[in-house]
N, C-alpha and C positions, 0 to 999 in steps of 0.2 A: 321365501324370497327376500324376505324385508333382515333375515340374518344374514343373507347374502349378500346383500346391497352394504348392512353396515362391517363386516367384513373385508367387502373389496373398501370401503373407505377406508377405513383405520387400514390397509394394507397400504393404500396412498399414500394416508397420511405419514407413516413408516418409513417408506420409500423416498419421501421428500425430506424428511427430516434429514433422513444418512445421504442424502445429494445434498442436501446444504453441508453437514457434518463433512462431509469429503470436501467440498468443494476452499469452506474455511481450512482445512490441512492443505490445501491446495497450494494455494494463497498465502499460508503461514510459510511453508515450504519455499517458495517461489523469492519471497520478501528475504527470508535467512538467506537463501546462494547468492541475491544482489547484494545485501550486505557482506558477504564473504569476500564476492568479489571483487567488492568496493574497497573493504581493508586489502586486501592482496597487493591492487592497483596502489595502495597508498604507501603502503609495505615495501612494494621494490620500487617505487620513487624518492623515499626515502634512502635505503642503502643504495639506488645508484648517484644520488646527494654527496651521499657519505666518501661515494667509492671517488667519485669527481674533486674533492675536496682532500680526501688524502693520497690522489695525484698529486695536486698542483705540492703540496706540502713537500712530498719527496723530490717534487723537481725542484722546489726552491732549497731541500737541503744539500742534494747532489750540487747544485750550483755555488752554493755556500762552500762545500769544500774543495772543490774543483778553484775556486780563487782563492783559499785558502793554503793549498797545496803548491797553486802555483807562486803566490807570494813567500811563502816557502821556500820554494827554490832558489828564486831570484835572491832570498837573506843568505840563502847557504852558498850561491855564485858570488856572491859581494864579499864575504868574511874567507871566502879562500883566495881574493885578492883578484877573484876576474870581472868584471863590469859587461854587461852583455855590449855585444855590438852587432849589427844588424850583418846577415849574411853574403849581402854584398859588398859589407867590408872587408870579408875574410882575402889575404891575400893570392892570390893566380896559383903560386907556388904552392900553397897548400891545398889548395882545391886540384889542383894536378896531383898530387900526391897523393890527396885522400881517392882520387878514380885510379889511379894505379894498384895504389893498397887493398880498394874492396871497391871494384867495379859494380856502377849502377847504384851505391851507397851517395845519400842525401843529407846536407846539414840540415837541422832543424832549429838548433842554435850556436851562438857563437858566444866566447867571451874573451877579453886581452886583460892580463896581470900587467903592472908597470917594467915589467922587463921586456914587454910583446911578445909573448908567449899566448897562443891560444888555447883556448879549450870549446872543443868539440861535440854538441850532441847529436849525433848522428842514425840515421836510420840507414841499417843496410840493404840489400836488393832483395836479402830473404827474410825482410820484415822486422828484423831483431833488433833493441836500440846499443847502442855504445855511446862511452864518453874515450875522449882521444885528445891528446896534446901536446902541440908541433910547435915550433920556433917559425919566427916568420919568414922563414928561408923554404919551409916544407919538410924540415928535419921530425920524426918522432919522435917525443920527449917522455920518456915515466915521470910519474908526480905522485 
């Protein structure tokens, strides 16, 4: 009996050692996925950083050339001798003219050479842009 008794202990004692043994992999285990999950968490707060920052970048370059382009324009309307002028100075005649010629078509901008010649940039009703340039009578002009 007294082999039996130290038997069932060392079987205890066996038994307790590999429930601690498990329980430490337990706990190592458990400790590794927080930290996993704690780099991951940090990992996409970073690229969504990144992603937010190289928004704002592209909207600031798009805006850069968007004024770029349009001061552009206005150097290339100036050097072909028309000066912008504001749409509701375009004369009656040619705005009659331009709704007769292309119904539902919209100045967008205007511009007069020293002869009073205008020029046209216009949107028409099916969305397309044109440039167009009338005398201040409402005559078409080639240029």
């Amino acid at each position: 009996m007294k082999n039996l008794m130290i038997a069932a202990v060392l079987a205890l004692g066996t038994m307790t050692a590999f429930a601690q043994e498990e329980t430490a992999i337990e706990e190592n285990a458990t400790e590794a996925t927080e930290a996993v999950e704690e780099s991951t968490e940090e990992a996409t707060e970073a690229v969504e950083e990144s992603a937010e920052e190289t928004t704002e970048a592209a909207e600031d370059a798009t805006e850069a050339v968007e004024e770029s382009a349009e001061e552009a324009t206005e150097e290339v309307a100036a050097q072909d001798g028309f000066n912008e002028v504001a749409v509701e100075e375009v004369p009656e005649a040619i705005t009659a003219a331009l709704e007769e010629a292309h119904p539902g078509a919209t100045i967008d901008k205007a511009g007069m050479n020293a002869d009073s010649q205008y020029m046209l940039k216009v949107t028409t009703e099916a969305g397309e842009s044109a440039e167009l340039y009338a005398d201040a009578e409402g005559n078409w002009i080639e240029m």
